[in-house]
C-alpha positions in Angstrom: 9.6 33.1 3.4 6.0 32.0 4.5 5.2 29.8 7.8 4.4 26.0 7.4 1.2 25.2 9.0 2.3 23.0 12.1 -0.3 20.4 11.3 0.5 20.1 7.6 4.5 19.7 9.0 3.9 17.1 11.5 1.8 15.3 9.2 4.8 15.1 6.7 7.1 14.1 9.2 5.1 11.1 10.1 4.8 10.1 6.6 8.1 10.2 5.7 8.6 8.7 8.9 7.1 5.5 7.9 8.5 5.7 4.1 11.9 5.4 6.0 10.8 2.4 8.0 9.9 0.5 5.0 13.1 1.3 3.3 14.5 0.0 6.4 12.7 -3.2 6.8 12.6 -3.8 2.7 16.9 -3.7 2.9 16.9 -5.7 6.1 14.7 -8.7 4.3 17.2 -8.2 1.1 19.9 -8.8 3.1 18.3 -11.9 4.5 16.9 -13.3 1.6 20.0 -13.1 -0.3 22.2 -14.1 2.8 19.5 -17.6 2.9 19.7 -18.0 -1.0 23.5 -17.4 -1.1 24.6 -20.8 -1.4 21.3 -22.4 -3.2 21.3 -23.9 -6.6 18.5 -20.9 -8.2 20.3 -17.9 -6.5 21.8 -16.8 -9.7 18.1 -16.6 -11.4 17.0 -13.9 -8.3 20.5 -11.9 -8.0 19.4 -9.8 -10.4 16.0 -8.8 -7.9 18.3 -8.6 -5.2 20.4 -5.8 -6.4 17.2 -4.1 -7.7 15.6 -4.1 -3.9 19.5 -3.1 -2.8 19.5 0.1 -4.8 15.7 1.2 -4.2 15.8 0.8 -0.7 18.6 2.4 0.1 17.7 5.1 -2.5 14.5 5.4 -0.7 16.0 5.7 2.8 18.4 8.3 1.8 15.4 10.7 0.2 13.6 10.3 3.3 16.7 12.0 5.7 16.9 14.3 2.7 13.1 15.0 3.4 12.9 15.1 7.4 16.2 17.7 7.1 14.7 20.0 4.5 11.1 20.0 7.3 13.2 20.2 10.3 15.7 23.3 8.9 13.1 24.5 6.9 15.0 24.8 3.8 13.7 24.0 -0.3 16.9 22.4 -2.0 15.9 19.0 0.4 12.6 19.2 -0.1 12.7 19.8 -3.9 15.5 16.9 -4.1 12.9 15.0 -2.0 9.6 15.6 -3.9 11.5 14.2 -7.1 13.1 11.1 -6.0 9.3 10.1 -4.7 7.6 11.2 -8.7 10.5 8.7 -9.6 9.5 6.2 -7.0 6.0 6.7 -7.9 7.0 6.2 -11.1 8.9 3.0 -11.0 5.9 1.4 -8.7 3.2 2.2 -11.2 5.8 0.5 -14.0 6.0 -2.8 -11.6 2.3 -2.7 -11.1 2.0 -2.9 -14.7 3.7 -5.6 -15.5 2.1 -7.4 -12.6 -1.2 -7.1 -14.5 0.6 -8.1 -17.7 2.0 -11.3 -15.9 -0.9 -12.3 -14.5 -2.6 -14.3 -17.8 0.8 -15.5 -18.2 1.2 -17.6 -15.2 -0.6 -20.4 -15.7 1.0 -21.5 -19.3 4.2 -20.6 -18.1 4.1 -23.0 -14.9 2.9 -25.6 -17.5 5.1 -25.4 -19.7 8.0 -25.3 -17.2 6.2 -28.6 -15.2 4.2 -30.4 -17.6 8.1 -30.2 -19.7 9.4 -32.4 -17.2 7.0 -35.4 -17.1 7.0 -38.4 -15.6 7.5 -37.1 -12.7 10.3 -39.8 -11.9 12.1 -37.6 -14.2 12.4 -35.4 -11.6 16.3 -34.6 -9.7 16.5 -35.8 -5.8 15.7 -32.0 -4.4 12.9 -31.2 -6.8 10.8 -34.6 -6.1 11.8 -33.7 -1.9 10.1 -30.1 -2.7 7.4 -31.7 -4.6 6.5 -34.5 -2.1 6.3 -31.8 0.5 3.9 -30.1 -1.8 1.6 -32.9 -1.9 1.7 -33.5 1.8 0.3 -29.5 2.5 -2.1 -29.5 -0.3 -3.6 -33.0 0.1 -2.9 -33.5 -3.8 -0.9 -35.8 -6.1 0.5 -35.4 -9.5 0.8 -32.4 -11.7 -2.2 -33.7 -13.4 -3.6 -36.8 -11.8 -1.4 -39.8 -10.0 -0.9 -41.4 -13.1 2.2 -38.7 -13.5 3.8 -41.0 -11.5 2.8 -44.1 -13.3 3.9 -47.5 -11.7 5.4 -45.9 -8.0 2.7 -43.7 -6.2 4.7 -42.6 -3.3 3.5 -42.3 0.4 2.7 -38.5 0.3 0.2 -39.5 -2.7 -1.8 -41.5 0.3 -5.0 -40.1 2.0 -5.3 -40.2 6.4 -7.5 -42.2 7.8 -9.2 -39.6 8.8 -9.3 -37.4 6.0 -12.0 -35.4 4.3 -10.3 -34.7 1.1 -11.5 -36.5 -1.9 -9.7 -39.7 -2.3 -9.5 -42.6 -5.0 -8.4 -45.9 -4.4 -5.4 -46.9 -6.5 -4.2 -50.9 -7.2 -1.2 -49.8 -8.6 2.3 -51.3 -7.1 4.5 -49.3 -5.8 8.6 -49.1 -4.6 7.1 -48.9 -0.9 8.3 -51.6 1.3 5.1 -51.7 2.7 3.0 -51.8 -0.4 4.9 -54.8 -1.7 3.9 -56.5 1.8 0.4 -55.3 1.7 -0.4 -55.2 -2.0 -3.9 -54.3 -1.6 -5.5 -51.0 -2.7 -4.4 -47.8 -1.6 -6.5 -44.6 -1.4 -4.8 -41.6 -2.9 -5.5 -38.0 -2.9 -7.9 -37.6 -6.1 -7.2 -33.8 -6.7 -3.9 -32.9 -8.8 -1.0 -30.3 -7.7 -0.7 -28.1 -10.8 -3.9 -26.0 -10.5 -3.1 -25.4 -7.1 0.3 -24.6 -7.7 -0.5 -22.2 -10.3 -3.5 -20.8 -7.5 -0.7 -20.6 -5.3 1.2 -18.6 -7.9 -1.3 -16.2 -8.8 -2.1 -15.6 -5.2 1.5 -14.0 -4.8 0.9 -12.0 -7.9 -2.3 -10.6 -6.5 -0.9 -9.8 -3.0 2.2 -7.8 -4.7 -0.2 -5.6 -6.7 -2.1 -4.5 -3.5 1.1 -4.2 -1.8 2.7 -1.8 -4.6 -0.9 0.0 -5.0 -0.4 0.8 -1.0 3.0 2.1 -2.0 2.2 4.3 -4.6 -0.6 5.7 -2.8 2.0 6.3 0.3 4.6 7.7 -2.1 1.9 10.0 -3.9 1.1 11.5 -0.3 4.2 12.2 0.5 4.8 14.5 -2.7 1.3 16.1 -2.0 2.3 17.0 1.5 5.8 18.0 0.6 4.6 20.2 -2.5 1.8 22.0 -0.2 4.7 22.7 2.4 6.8 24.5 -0.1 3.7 26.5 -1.6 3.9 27.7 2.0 7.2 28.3 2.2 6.9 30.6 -1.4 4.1 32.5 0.1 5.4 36.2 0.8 4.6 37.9 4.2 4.1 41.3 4.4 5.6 43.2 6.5 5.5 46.8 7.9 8.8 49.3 6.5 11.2 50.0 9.4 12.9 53.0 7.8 9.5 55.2 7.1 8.3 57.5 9.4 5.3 56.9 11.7 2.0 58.5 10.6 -0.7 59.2 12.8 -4.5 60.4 11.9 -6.8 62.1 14.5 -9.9 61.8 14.6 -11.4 65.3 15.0 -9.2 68.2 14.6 -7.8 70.1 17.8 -9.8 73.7 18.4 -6.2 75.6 19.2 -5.0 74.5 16.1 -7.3 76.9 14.2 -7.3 79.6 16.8 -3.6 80.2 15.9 -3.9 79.7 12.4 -6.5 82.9 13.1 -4.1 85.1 14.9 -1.7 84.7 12.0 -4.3 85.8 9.6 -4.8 88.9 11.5 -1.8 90.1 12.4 -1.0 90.2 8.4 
């Protein structure tokens, strides 16, 4: 068995180093997430994901102690083992990122159809309108498609600062607002509407999880390189010198008494 290069070993060490750190820190925001979404009304639309993340970490994390065992004793089943669970990690990414891409067109008239469904937005259940008016608040917008949505009660997150530099329309319409029925003049309102933000929003995610997984597969794809090169080196047969033959040695120039008594023999027969 061939020497690994002590660069090229190192270098694989620290790679699989930092695979097993993200394995780690991927099944430690799992755990979180699905400790936080436990109890909420949507948990049972994202336990599915959560099992997903449960199983590849953990998958992950256990090819990567394969991995640093099979450098550190030097041997090929853990490497082998480890080269194939990455291809199949590799594998798996490059299926996420394409349905990422195929997603992406998709978001916009799926958030419409899922919002746009549910108008007026007084139609709306207690937690979805809290959401939503916390939403307008951070985005300086109202409505899905224009205040109108909400039709006869614009509520206080609709209403632009005093100070504010978003665009802003005024708006006579009366409102449930104790304050609006004893000051029934016109309000000014955000002018810009939540849906194309929401679905900005959206896409945003989408993009940011498609660079992440392209940094993945890029990571995982390293890992087999370096892992493959190390067991070319590990193949590669060393020659080395037979124990059991005898020792030959070659002069140089040939010794003078040599032929003197080869000579005397000659003579004497």
């Amino acid at each position: 068995m061939g020497e690994v290069n002590v660069v090229l070993k190192r270098s694989y060490a620290c790679v699989i180093s930092l695979i097993g750190v993200i394995a780690i820190l991927a099944l430690g925001f799992t755990l979180f997430g699905h400790g936080t979404l436990f109890n909420h009304e949507k948990a049972d639309h994202a336990i599915k994901g959560f099992y997903i993340m449960y199983g590849f970490s953990s998958a992950t994390l256990l090819f990567a102690i394969v991995g640093a065992f099979g450098v550190c004793k030097e041997k090929k089943w853990p490497l082998i083992v480890f080269a194939v669970g990455m291809i199949l990690g590799c594998l798996y990414f490059i299926v996420t990122e394409i349905f990422l891409l195929v997603t992406v067109p998709q978001v916009k008239k799926a958030i419409e159809d899922e919002y746009l469904g549910m108008l007026p937005l007084s139609n709306f259940n207690e937690s979805d309108l809290l959401e939503f008016h916390d939403l307008q608040r951070e985005y300086h917008c109202c409505g899905l498609t224009s205040f109108q949505d909400w039709e006869n009660s614009v509520p206080e997150s609709c209403e632009c600062g005093q100070d504010s530099t978003d665009s802003c329309v005024d708006n006579s319409r009366p409102s449930n607002d104790i304050q609006d029925i004893l000051d029934p003049g016109p309000r000014r309102i955000y002018a810009k509407p939540c849906l194309p933000l929401m679905i900005q929003q959206e896409s945003w995610f989408i993009h940011l999880a498609l660079g992440i997984t392209m940094g993945f597969i890029s990571l995982w794809m390293l890992s087999v390189g370096l892992c493959i090169a190390i067991l070319c080196q590990m193949n590669r047969k060393v020659k080395a010198p037979n124990v059991g033959s005898p020792k030959v040695s070659y002069l140089p120039e040939p010794k003078a008494r040599t032929y003197s008594i080869l000579n005397e023999a000659l003579e004497e027969a």
